[in-house]
N, C-alpha and C positions, 0 to 999 in steps of 0.2 A: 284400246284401254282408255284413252283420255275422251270418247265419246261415253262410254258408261259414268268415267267421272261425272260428264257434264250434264248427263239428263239425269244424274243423282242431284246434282245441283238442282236443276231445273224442278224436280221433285219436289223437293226441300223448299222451292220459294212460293208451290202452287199448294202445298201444304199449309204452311205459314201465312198464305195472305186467306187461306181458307179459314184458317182458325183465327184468324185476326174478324172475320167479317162472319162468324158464325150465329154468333149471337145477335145480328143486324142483319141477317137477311135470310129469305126462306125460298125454298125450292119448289119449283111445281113442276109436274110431267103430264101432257094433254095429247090428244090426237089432233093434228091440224085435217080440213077437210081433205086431202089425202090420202090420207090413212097412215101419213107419217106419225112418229111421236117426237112431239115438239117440248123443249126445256126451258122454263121462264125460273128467273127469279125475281125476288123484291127484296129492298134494302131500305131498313128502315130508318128516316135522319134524327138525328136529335135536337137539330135545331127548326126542322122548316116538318110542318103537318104534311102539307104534301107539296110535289113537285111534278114539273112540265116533264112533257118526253125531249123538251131543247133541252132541258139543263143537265143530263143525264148524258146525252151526247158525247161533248170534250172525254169525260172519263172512261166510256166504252172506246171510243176512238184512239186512246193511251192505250190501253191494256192491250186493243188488234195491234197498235204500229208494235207494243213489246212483244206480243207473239210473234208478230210477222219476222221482225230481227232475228227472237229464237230458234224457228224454224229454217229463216235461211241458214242462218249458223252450224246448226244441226246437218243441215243436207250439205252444205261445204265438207263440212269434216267428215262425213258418210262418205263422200264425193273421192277421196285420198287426199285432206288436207293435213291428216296425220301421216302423212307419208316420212317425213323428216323425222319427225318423233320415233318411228321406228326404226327408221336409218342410225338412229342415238343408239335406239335402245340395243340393235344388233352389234353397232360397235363395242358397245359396252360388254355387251354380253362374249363377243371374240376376244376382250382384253382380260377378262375373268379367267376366260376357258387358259388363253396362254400362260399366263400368272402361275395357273394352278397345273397345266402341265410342269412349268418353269420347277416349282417349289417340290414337284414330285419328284420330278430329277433330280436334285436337288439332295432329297431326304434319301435315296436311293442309292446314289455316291456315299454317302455320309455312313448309310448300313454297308455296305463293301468296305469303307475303310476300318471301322469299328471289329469285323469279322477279323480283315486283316490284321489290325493291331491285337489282336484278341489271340490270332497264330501264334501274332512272334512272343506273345508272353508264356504263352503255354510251350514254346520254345526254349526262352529264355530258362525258366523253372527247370525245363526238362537236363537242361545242361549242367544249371545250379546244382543239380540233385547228381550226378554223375560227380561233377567233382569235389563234392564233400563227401560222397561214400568211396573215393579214391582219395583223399586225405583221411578217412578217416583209416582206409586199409594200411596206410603208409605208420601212419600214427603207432597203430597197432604193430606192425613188424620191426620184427629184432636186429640188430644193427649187429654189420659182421665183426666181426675180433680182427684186431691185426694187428702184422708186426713192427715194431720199431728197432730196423736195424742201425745200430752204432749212431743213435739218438737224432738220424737226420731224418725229418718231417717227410723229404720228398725221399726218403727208402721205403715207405708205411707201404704194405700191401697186405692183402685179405688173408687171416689163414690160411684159408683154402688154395691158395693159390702157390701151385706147384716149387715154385723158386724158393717157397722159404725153406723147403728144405734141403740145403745147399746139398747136403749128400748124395741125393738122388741126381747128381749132373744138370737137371734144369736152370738151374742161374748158371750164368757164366757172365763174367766179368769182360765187359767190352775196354779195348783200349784203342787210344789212336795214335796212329803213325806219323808225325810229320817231318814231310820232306823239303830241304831246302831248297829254293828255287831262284838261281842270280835274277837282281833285277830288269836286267839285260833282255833275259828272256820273256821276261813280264812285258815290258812294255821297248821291244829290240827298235822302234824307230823314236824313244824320247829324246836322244842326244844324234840322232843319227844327222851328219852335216853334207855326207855325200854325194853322188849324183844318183837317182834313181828315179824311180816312176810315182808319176803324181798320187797321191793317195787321200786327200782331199781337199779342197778350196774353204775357206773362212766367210765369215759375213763381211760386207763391204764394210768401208771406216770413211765417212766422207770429209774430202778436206777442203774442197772449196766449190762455189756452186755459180755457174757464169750469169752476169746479171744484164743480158743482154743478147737479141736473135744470135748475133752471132756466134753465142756459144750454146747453140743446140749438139752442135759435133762438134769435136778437133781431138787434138791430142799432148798428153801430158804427159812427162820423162823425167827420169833422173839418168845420170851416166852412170851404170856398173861401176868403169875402168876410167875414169879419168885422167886426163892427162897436163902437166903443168899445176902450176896453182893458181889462175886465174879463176878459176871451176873447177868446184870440189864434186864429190859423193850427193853432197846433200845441195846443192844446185838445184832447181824444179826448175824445168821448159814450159814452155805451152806453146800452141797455134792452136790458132782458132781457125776451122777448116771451111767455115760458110763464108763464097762467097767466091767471085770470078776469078780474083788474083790476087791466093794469099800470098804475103811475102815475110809478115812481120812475125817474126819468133822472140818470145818473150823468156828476160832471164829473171829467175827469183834468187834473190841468197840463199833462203832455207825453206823450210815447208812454215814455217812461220808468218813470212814476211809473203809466201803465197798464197798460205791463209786469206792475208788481210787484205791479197791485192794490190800490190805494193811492188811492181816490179824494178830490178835495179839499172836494167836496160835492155833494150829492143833491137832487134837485130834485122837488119834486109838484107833476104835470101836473092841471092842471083837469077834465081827463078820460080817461078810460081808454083804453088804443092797441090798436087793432087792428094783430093781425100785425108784419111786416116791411117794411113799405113807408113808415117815414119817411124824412124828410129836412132835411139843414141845409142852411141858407142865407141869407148877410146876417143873424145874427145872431138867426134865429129857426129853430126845432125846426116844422116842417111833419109833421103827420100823418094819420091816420083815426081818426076817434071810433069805438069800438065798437059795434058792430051796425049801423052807420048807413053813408051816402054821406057823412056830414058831415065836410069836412076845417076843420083846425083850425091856426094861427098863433100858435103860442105863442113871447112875446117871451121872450131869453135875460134878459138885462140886467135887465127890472123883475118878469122872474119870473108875468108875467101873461097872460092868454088875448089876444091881441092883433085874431084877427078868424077870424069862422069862414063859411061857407058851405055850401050842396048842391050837388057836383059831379050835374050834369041827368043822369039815364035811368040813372045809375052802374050796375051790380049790386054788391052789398055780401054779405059774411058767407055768400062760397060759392056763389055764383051762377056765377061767372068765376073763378075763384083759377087762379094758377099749378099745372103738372103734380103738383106738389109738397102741394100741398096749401096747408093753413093757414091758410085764408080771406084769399088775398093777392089780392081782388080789386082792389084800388087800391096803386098801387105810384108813392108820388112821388119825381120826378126832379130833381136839378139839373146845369147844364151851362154851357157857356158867353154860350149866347144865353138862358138863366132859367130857371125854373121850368115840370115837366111831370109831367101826370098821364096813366100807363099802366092803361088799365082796358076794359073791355066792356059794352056795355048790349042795351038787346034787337033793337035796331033794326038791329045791328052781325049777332048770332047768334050772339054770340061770339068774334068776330075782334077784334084790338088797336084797342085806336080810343085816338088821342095826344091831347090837348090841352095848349096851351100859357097858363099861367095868369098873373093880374098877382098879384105879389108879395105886397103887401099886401094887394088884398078878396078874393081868390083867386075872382074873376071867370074864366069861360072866355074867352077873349081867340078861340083858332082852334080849331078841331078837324080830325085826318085820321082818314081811318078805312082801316088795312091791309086784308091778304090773306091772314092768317095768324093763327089760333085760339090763343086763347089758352091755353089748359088743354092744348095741344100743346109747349107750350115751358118751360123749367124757371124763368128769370128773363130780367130784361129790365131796360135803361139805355140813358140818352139820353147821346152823345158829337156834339158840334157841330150839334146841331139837329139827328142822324141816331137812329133807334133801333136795338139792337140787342139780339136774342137767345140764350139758353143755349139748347142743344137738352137735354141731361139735367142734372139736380143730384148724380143718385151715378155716372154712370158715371166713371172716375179720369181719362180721356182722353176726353174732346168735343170739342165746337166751337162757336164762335159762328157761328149757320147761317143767321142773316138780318137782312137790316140797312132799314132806311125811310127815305128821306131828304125830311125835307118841305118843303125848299127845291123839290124837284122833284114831290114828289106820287107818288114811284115807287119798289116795294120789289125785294126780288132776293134770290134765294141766294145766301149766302158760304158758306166750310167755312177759320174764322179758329182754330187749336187753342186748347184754354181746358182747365184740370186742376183737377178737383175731389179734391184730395190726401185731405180726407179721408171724401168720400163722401154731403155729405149737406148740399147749400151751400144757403143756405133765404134768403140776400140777397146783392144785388150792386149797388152804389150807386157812381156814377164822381164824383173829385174833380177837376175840371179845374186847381186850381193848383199839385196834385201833380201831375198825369196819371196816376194811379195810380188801380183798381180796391179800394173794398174790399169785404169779403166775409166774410160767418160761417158757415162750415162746421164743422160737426157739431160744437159747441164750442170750435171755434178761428176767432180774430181773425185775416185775414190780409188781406194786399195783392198786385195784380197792378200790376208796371211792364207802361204800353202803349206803342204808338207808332204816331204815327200818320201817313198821306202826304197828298199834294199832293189835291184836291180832284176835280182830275181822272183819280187815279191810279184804276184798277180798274175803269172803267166803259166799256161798249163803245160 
């Protein structure tokens, strides 16, 4: 294409310098000896009569060197020197073609959506119409009669409708009976004070939270039964159980004053405490000698070892400990019918075996032996001569999942909810004169309200 332009041009300048020099010069056509036909012209000047064939020269020798240029020019671009120009021109022409697919899709979408929208109104209408010729039918229908009996609004019924004519038997007048019911029976464990079987555990109440390793574990007490007045009821203990050889046992006045950490004075035990598993009662700190079966009676009051013994076949320091760990093979309890030791020996295999101990020589008095291993359970306490079970120490929501009662000789699954708030409850020791739970999880002191039923409640 851009070579047609150019010999259009080329045209156009061999035109022009013709008609420039028309009137000044004339053509002639001859045979040369040959037999060629040869082409002269003359050009006539305006200033000079006539002229040499030198002076004529320069000017023919311009006009061949601009031919010779045109012609090369010409045969270049013949040659493929429009090769690029066409390379434009294709692109050009590929960005068109896309363009105008692009805009057809485009227009194409556009008619589908139009269609669409064009449904839902012929939709819409269609439904309009439907429900104006259903208000209109409504509009039009007669509204039924009814009766107002003894002027009360909610008596109104239809004519039609059988009851109103009381003669024919259809109405009949409903009455209701009520029966009195003591509140006793309503709610038979709301005053109940007695000893029966657990019936459910409370959310924890925390009352102090140890601000140091060493109160990961230990354990916290009040005394049931106290003895003297040196220490009352409301006395709060502690040991802190991390650690090679605890001895120190900590006295608070009240839960106040253990609140705030504030203790009124510290006590060194004659021997070292294993674990978590003591206990107060009647005025003396009950616990396990370290490394040993040996438990120990240490009196509050004169501050001295008051009697010690070997619980028979015990396992000790890991043998039996709770799921938990800690070498909580001996776990003593108090309750309301005395003193008890939770532990395993070998004869057992591992299974809870209870004994009920005398106070003072800490003599085994009974032994039961469960159904239910111990290093499967998280902790354990005695409530009315019954025992009962954690299932875990970190899950946040458990349950107490088994209970023994050795009035009867005979254990059972419960599923009682129990909350380990903060995940990592390492004792659980019951105060029958509070009836409250306490418990030291994962550096916090806290308490569970229980309550408990009828004796005969829950058993088949």
């Amino acid at each position: 294409m851009w070579v047609q332009v150019f010999l259009l041009c080329i045209s156009c300048f061999t035109l022009s310098t013709l008609s420039q020099t028309q009137d000044r010069a004339s053509l002639h056509r001859t045979n040369d000896r040959a037999g060629h036909c040869q082409y002269t012209f003359t050009v006539a000047s305006p200033e000079e009569s006539s002229c040499s064939r030198n002076n004529m020269k320069p000017e023919v020798d311009g006009v061949l060197s601009r031919l010779t240029l045109l012609e090369a020019l010409v045969s270049r671009m013949i040659a493929g020197e429009d090769g690029g120009a066409g390379t434009a021109v294709g692109a050009t022409e590929e960005g068109l073609q896309e363009a105008f697919t692009q805009v057809t899709g485009e227009r194409n979408q556009l008619q589908q959506d139009k269609e669409q929208l064009n449904r839902q109104i012929q939709e819409l209408q269609r439904r309009l119409e439907e429900l104006s010729a259903e208000a209109e039918s409504l509009r039009h229908k007669p509204c039924q009669q009814t009766h107002i009996s003894g002027g009360n609004p909610r008596e109104n019924r239809p004519a039609s409708d059988p009851a109103y004519d009381i003669g024919n038997g259809a109405y009949q007048e409903m009455k209701a009976e009520v029966t009195e019911v003591p509140a006793s029976h309503l709610f038979p464990e709301g005053n109940f004070t007695g000893c029966g079987e657990l019936q459910s555990v409370g959310d924890p109440v925390m009352h102090k939270k140890a601000d140091s390793i060493t109160g990961k574990y230990g354990v916290w007490l009040q005394d049931p039964e106290p003895l003297g007045d040196l220490y009352t009821n409301k006395t709060a203990w502690r040991i802190n159980a991390v650690g090679k050889d605890v001895r120190q046992l900590f006295a608070y006045e009240d839960m106040e004053q253990f609140s705030r950490g504030f203790p009124m004075k510290v006590l060194v035990l004659p021997e070292p405490v294993e674990s978590t598993g003591a206990t107060m009662y009647r005025g003396s700190l009950y616990y396990q000698r370290r490394r040993s079966r040996t438990l120990i009676r240490y009196d509050l009051a004169s501050e001295k070892l008051a009697s010690r013994s070997d619980l028979p076949h015990a396992g000790f320091h890991g043998q039996y400990p709770y799921s938990w760990g800690g070498y909580t093979d001996i776990d003593l309890a108090a309750d309301e019918q005395g003193l008890w030791a939770i532990y395993s020996n070998s004869k057992a295999k591992g299974a809870i075996v209870i004994s009920q101990l005398d106070p003072e020589s800490l003599e085994v008095k009974r032994s039961w032996e469960t159904n239910i291993r111990k290093n499967t359970v998280a902790n354990a306490f005695m409530v009315c001569g019954r025992l009962y079970t954690v299932a875990s120490y970190t899950a946040p929501n458990t349950t107490i999942n088994y209970v023994f009662d050795t009035a009867t000789g005979e254990g059972r699954a419960v599923a009682v909810p129990f909350k380990n708030k903060y995940r990592y409850n390492s004792m659980v020791d019951y105060n029958h004169a509070q009836r409250k739970l306490h418990a030291w999880d994962n550096f916090h002191m806290v308490t569970y309200d229980i309550r408990l039923g009828r004796a005969n409640q829950g058993r088949s």
